[in-house]
Structures are given as structure tokens and as C-alpha cells.
C-alpha positions as CSV (number, residue, x, y, z in Angstrom):
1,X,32.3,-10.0,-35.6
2,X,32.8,-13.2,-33.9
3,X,30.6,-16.5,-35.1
4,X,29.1,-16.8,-31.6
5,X,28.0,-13.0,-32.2
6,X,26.8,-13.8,-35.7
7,X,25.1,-16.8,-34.6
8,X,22.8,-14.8,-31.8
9,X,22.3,-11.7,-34.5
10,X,20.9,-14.0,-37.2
11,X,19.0,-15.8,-34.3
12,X,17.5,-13.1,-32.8
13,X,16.8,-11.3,-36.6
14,X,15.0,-15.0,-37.1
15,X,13.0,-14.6,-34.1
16,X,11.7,-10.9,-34.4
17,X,10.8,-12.1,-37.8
18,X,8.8,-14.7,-36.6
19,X,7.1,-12.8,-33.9
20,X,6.2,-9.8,-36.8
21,X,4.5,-12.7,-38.8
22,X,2.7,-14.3,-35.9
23,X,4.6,-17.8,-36.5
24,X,6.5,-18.0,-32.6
25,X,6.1,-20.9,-30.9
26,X,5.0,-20.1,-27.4
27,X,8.6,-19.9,-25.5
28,X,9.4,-17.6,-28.7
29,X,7.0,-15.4,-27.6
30,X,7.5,-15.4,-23.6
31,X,11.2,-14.4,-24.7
32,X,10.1,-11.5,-26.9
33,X,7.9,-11.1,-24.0
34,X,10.8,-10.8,-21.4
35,X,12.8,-8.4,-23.5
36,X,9.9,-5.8,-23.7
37,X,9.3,-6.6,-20.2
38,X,12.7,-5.7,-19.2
39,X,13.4,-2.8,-20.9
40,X,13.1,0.4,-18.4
41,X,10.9,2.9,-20.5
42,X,11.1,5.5,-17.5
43,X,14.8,6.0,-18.0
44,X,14.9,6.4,-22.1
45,X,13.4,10.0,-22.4
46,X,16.8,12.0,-22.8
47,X,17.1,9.2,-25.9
48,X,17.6,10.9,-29.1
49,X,15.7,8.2,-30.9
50,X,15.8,10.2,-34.3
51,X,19.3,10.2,-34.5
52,X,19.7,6.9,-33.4
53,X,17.1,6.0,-36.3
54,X,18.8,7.9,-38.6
55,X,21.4,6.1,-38.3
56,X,20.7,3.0,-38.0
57,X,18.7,3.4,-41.3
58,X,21.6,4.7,-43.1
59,X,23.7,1.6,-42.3
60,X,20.8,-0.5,-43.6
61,X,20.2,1.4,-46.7
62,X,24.0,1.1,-47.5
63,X,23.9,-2.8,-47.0
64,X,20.7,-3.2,-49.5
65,X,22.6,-0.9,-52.2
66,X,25.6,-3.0,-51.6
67,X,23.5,-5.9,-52.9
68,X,23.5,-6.5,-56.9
69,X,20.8,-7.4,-59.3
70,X,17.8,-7.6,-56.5
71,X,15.0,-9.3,-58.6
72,X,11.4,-7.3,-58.1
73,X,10.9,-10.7,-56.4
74,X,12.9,-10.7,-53.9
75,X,12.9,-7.0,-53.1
76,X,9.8,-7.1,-51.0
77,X,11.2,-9.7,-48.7
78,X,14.2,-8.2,-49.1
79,X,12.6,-4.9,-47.7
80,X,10.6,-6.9,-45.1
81,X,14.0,-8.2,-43.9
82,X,15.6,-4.9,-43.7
83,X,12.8,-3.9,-41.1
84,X,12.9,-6.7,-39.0
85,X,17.1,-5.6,-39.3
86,X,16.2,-2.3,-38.1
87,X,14.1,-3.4,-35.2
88,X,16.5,-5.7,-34.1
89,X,19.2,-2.8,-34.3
90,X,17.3,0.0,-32.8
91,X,16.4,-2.9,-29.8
92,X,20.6,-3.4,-29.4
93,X,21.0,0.1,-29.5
94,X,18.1,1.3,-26.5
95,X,20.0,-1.7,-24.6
96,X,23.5,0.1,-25.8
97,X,21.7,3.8,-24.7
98,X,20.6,2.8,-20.9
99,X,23.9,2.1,-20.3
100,X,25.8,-0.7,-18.2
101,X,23.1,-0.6,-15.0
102,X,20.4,-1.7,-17.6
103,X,22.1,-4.4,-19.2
104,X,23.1,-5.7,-16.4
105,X,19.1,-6.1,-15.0
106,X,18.6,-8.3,-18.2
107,X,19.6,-11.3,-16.3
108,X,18.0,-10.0,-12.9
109,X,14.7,-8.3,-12.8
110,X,14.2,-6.4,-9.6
111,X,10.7,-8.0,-9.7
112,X,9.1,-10.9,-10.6
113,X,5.4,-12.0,-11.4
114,X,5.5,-13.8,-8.7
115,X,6.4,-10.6,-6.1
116,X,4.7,-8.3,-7.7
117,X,1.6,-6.4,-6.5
118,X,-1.8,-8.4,-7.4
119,X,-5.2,-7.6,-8.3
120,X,-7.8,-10.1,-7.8
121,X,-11.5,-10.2,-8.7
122,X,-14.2,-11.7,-6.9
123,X,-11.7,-13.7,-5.0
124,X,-11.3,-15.9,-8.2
125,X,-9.1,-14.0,-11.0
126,X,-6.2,-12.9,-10.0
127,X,-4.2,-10.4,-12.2
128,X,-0.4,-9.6,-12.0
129,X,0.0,-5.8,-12.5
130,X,2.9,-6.3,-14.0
131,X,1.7,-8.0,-17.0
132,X,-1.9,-6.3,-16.8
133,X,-3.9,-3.4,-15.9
134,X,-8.0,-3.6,-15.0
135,X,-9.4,-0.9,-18.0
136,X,-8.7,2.6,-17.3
137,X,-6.3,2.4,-14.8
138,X,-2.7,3.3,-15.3
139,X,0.5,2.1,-12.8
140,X,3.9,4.3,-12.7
141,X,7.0,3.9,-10.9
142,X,7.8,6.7,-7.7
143,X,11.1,6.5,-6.4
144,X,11.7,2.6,-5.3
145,X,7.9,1.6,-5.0
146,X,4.9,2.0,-7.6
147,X,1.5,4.0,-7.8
148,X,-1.4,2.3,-9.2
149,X,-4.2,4.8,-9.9
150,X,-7.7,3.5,-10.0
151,X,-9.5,6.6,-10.2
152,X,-10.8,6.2,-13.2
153,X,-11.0,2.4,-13.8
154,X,-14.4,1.2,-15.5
155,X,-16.5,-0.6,-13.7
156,X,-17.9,-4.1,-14.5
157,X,-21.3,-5.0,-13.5
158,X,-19.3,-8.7,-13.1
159,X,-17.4,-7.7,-10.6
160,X,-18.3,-7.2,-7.5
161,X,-15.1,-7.7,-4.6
162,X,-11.7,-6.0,-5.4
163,X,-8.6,-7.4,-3.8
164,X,-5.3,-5.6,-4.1
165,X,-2.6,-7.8,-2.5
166,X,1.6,-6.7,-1.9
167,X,4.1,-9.9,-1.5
168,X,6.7,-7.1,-2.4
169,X,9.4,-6.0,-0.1
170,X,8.8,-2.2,-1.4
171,X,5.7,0.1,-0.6
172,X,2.9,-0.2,-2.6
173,X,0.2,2.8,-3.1
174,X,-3.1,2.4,-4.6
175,X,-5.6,5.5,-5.3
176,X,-8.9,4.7,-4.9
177,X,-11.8,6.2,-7.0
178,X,-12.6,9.3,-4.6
179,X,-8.5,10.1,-4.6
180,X,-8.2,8.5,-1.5
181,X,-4.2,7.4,-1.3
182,X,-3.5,3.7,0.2
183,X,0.2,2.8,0.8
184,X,0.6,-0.9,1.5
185,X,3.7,-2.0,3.1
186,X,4.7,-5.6,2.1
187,X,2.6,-8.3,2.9
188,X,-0.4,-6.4,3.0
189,X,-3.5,-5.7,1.6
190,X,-6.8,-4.3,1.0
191,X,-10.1,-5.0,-0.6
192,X,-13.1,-3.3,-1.4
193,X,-16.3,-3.2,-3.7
194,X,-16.7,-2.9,-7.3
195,X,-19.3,0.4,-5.9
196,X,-17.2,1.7,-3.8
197,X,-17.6,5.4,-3.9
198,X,-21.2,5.7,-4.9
199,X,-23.4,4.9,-2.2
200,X,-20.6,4.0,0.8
201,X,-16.5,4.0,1.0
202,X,-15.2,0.9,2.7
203,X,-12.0,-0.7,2.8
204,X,-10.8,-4.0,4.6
205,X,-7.4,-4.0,5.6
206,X,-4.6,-6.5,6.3
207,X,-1.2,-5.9,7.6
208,X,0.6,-2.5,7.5
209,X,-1.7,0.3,5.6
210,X,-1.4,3.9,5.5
211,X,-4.7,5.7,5.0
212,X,-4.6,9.5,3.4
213,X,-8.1,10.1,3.0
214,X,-9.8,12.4,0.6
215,X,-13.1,14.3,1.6
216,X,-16.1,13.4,0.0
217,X,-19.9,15.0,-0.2
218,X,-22.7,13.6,-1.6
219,X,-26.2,15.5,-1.3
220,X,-24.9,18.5,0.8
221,X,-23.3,15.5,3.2
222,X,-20.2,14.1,4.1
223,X,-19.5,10.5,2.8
224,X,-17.8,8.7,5.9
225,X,-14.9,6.3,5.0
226,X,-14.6,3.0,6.9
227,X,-11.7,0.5,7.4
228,X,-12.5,-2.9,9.0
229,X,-10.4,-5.0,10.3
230,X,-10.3,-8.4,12.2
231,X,-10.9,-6.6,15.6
232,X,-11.4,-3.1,14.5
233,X,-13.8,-0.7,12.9
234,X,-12.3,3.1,11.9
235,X,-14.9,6.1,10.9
236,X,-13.2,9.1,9.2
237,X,-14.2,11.9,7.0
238,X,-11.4,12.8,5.6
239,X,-7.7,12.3,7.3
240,X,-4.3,10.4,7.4
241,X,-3.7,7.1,10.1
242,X,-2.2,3.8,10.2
243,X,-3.4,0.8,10.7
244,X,-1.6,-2.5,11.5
245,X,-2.6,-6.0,12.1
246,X,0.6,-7.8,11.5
247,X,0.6,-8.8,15.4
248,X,-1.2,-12.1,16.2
249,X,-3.9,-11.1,17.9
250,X,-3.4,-8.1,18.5
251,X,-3.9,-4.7,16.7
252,X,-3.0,-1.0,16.4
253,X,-3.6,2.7,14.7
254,X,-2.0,5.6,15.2
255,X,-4.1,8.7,13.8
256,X,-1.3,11.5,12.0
257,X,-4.0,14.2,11.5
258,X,-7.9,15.0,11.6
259,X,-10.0,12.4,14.0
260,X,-11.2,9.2,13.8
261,X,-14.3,6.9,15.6
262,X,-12.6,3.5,16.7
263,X,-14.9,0.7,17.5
264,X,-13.9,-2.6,18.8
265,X,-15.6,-5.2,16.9
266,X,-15.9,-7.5,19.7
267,X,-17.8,-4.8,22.2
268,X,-19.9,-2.0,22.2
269,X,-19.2,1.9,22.0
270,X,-16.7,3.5,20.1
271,X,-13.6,6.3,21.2
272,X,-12.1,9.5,19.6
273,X,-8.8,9.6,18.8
274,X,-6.5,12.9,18.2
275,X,-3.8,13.3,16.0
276,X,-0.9,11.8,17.7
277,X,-3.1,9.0,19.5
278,X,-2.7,5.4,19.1
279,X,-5.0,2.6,20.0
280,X,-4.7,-0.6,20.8
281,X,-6.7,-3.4,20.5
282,X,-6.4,-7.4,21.5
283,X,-8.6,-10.2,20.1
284,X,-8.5,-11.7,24.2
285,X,-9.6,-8.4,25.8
286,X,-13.0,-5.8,23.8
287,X,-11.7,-3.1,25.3
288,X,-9.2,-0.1,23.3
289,X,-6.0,0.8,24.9
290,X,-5.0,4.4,23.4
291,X,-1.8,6.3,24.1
292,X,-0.6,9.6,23.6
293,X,3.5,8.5,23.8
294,X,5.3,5.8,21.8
295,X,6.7,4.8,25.4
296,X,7.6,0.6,24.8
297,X,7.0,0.0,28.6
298,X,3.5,1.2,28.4
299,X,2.7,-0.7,25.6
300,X,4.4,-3.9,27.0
301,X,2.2,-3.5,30.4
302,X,-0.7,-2.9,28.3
303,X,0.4,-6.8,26.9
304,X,0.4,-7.9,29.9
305,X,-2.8,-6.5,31.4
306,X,-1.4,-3.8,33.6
307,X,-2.0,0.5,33.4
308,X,2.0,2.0,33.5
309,X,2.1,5.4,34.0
310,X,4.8,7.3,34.9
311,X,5.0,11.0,35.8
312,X,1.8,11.6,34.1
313,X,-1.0,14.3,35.4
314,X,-3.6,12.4,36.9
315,X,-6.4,14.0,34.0
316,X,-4.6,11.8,31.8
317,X,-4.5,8.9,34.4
318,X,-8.4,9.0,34.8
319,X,-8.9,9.3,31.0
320,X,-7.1,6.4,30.4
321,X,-9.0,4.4,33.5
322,X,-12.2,5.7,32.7
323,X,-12.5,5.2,29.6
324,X,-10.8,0.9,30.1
325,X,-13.7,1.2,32.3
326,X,-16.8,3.0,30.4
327,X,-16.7,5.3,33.4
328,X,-17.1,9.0,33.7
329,X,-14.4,11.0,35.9
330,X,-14.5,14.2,36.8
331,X,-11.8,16.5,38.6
332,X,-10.9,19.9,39.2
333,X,-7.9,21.7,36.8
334,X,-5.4,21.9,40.3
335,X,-6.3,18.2,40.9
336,X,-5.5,17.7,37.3
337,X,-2.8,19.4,37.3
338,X,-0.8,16.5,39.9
339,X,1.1,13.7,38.4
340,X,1.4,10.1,39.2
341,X,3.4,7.3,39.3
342,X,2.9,3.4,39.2
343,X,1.7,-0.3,37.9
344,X,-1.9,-1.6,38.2
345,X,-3.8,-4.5,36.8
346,X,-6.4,-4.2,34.3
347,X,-8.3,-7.1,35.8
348,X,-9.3,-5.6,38.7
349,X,-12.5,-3.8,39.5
350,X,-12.5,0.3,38.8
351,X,-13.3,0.1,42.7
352,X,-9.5,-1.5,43.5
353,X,-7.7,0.4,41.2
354,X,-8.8,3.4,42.3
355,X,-8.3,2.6,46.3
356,X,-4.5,1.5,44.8
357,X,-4.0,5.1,43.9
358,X,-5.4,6.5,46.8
359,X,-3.6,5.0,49.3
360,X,-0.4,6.2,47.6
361,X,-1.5,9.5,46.4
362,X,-3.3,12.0,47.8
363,X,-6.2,11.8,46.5
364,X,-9.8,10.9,47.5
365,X,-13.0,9.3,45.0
366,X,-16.4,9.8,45.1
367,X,-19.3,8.3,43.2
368,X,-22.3,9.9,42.8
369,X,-25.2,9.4,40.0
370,X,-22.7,7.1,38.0
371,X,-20.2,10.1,37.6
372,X,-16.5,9.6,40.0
373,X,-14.9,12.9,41.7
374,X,-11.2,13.2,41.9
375,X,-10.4,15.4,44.9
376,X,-7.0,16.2,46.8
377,X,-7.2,15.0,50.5
């Protein structure tokens, strides 16, 4: 063995020592801290750690018998030593096990405490998962991201807001108490009471957050889960949507399966959407946008204040304008049934929009007790 090698074993043998006796100075213990840290304990289950033990023990036991006349003395310390020896050795040999991939992340973490999901408590303590858990929870690695499980966290009668917060570039999913699944994507987050689950579920969102929510009855009745959001407020009993706010201003969520009641927070009444459905809301304009296609050049009229609609039937057309409007529109199945073609702005009245599509369609309106009749010319 080389004396650089020699010189690290006997100085890492020193520092486990230390560490076993409590006598580390602190940057003796954030390295012992590091190593434990680093050390993937997913990927060491096909380990044969009794073997490895085994022998490892055996080379120890031969180097104490090679010793000669131990004193009584010395043999405790001498024992003590052989330990720490052993600890040190069975440490070199996981490192030696994992393989080249492992030793290599020794010198890179993939994360950091710094971009690693955080938990923070009444806006004030913030914990890093990474280093520490709230009491009853458990965290466990899935594919590239991680799943933090808070179903059975104890609650503290201190606590009273919970933040859960993901600088990371990889997903982030959190299970609430009632099982609901959260998946944060990075830079986003969500927060919640200490209660939540007993008398009401609500969650504030920020950013990018999948919802995949679980069902819940209390006294014979459902529980409603809520999500709020700067300009948004979502209803659901128990389904799976998106939500992002990442756009200045401006907001979205598309709804996968089940239904959902979406309210704009800066108007009254509230809309259904269907699974495949996405609404969209802007801080400028209380009204919801929702869409049954991912087209980009509706969405981008819709930005800038116009209806697109192109080769759609005309119930979807009135839908659309009736409910931008708070109006209700009624037609026939065969006047439907036609489709329609063309670019209108929002901030007209209901009145021009609709004399727009008349004069190239046709089509005739009628008003009568607050209700508007489509019918073909």
C-alpha cells in the first residue's frame, strides 16, 4: 500500500473513532455526515453483507493474533480499535460493492440541500427533506423523482400552515393525509393546514401541479377538495387535473378525468368542466376561457381577446359565447349540427358578435325572456 493510501486509512480509522466517541469537531462530523449521506441504500439490497462481514472479520481477527504479548490493558482498546477497523472496512467495501457509478457520485451528489424539496412550517421553519422528515412520514425514491408520504404524519397542535416547496429540476409527489397524490413539477408548490382532512381539504397551489384526488366521506357525505389559486378556485370530489400558474398573469387547468367546479376569483359564478376540458383564466379579464382542443391558435386569440373557431358546429360556438357572456342559447340538434368558421373580438357586446355571425352564416337570433334562439334562415 502506498503512504498516501496509508495516510487516508489511518486518517479516516482516526476519524470514525472520534465520531464513535463523540469527540468530532463540527467539520468532522458534517464529513461523516456527507459519507452516510451519499451512500445509495436503495441499490445495496442484492449485498451479501454476511459474507462481506465474514470476511472482513476474519482479516481483523488474523491481524490481532498476529500481535504478541497484548497486556489485559491494552486489549480493550485494542478491541475497541479493531471495531472502529471493521467499520471503516465494511464502509470501503459497500463503496467497493455499488460499483464504479457510485463512487463516482461521491464527488457529485445529484442533489443538494439547497435543490432539494422543502417543508416549511408556519412560514418560519423551514426543513430540507433531505436531511429530515416531519414525525411519521417516510420519503422514497420512484424512478428519477421522489415520494414523500404524509399520510400518517403526527400532527402538532403548533403548527398550523404546511408549505411543501420543489426548486428541483425532477418531479416531486407528495401524498396528503386522505391519500390524495400531489406531483409538483419544479418550481412549484403547495401548502395547506396542519387540519387538513378533518373538517375541510384545501390546498393552495403555485406553478405546475398535478392533482389525483382520493374520495372522501364524512357523516354519510362527500368531503369536497378545493385548490386555490391566485385567480382560480377548483371544487372536486374525487378526480385527476392540472393546474398551472407559471404564466404571468395568466392561468390554466386541464381536467384528465371526473368533473370539476371552476370559479374565477375575481367574478361571480362558477363552470363545469369535462374530462378533456381546459380553462383558462387571465388576471386582466373575470371571465373563463375553456376548450375542448389543444389548438395553439385558439389559445393565442383567446390572448389576444378574440373567439377563433374554425370548422366547429355552431352548439359548440354558442357554448363557448354564451357562457364568455353568462347567456343562455338555445338551438335545435340540425341547427347544431352546422359548423362555422371565423375571428371575433371578445370586447364587443353579445349583440355584435352575434349580428357578425349572422351576416356570414345562415343563421338568425332571437331573444326572448333572457334565453337567445339559434335558427337557420
Amino acid at each position: 500500500m502506498s503512504t498516501s493510501k496509508t495516510r487516508i486509512r489511518v486518517f479516516i480509522i482516526n476519524i470514525f473513532n472520534k465520531y464513535l466517541s463523540g469527540k468530532t469537531s463540527e467539520n468532522e462530523d458534517q464529513l461523516i455526515e456527507k459519507i452516510y449521506d451519499r451512500l445509495d441504500i436503495h441499490d445495496l439490497d442484492h449485498i451479501d453483507y454476511e459474507s462481506i462481514n465474514k470476511d472482513i472479520k476474519q482479516q481483523v481477527d488474523a491481524a490481532i493474533t498476529r500481535k504478541i504479548k497484548i497486556s489485559n490493558r491494552k486489549k480493550h482498546y485494542q478491541i475497541a480499535v479493531a471495531a472502529s477497523v471493521l467499520f471503516v472496512l465494511s464502509l470501503g467495501a459497500l463503496f467497493l460493492y455499488q460499483g464504479k457509478d457510485t463512487i463516482m457520485s461521491l464527488s457529485r451528489s445529484k442533489h443538494t440541500a439547497r435543490d432539494f424539496p422543502q417543508l416549511t412550517l408556519n412560514r418560519e421553519h423551514r426543513i430540507n427533506l433531505l436531511d429530515s422528515l416531519p414525525v411519521g412520514s417516510t420519503l422514497h425514491k420512484k424512478g428519477e423523482g421522489h415520494i414523500l408520504d404524509l399520510t400518517h404524519m403526527e400532527r402538532s397542535q403548533k403548527v398550523e400552515l404546511i408549505e411543501i416547496n420543489n426548486p428541483s429540476e425532477t418531479p416531486f409527489t407528495v401524498v396528503l393525509k386522505d391519500q390524495t397524490k400531489v406531483s409538483l413539477n419544479k418550481h412549484s408548490s403547495v401548502s395547506f393546514q396542519s387540519n387538513f382532512g378533518i373538517h375541510s381539504r384545501e390546498v393552495m397551489a403555485v406553478g405546475e401541479v398535478d392533482f389525483d384526488v382520493s374520495k372522501q366521506q364524512s357523516q354519510d357525505k362527500w368531503v369536497p377538495f378545493t385548490v386555490r389559486t391566485k385567480l382560480q378556485t377548483i371544487e372536486v370530489l374525487g378526480t385527476q387535473f392540472h393546474v398551472s400558474t407559471t404564466i404571468p398573469g395568466e392561468e390554466n387547468v386541464l381536467l384528465k378525468e371526473g368533473s370539476i367546479r371552476l370559479a374565477h376569483n375575481h367574478s361571480d359564478g362558477t363552470v363545469m368542466l369535462k374530462p378533456g376540458d381546459k380553462a383558462f383564466l387571465q388576471e386582466i379579464q373575470p371571465k373563463i376561457m375553456i376548450s375542448s382542443q389543444s389548438s395553439k391558435a385558439k389559445i393565442d386569440s383567446w390572448r389576444r381577446g378574440e373567439f377563433y373557431f374554425e370548422n366547429e358546429k355552431l352548439r359548440q360556438v354558442m357554448d363557448e359565447i354564451g357562457t364568455w357572456y353568462g347567456k343562455s342559447i338555445e338551438m335545435s340538434d340540425d341547427t347544431g349540427a352546422k359548423t362555422l368558421t371565423g375571428i371575433f373580438t371578445r370586447y364587443n357586446t353579445i349583440e355584435d358578435v352575434l349580428h357578425m355571425i349572422a351576416l356570414t352564416n345562415s343563421v338568425d337570433f332571437k331573444e326572448k325572456k333572457g334565453v337567445i334562439y339559434v335558427t337557420v334562415k
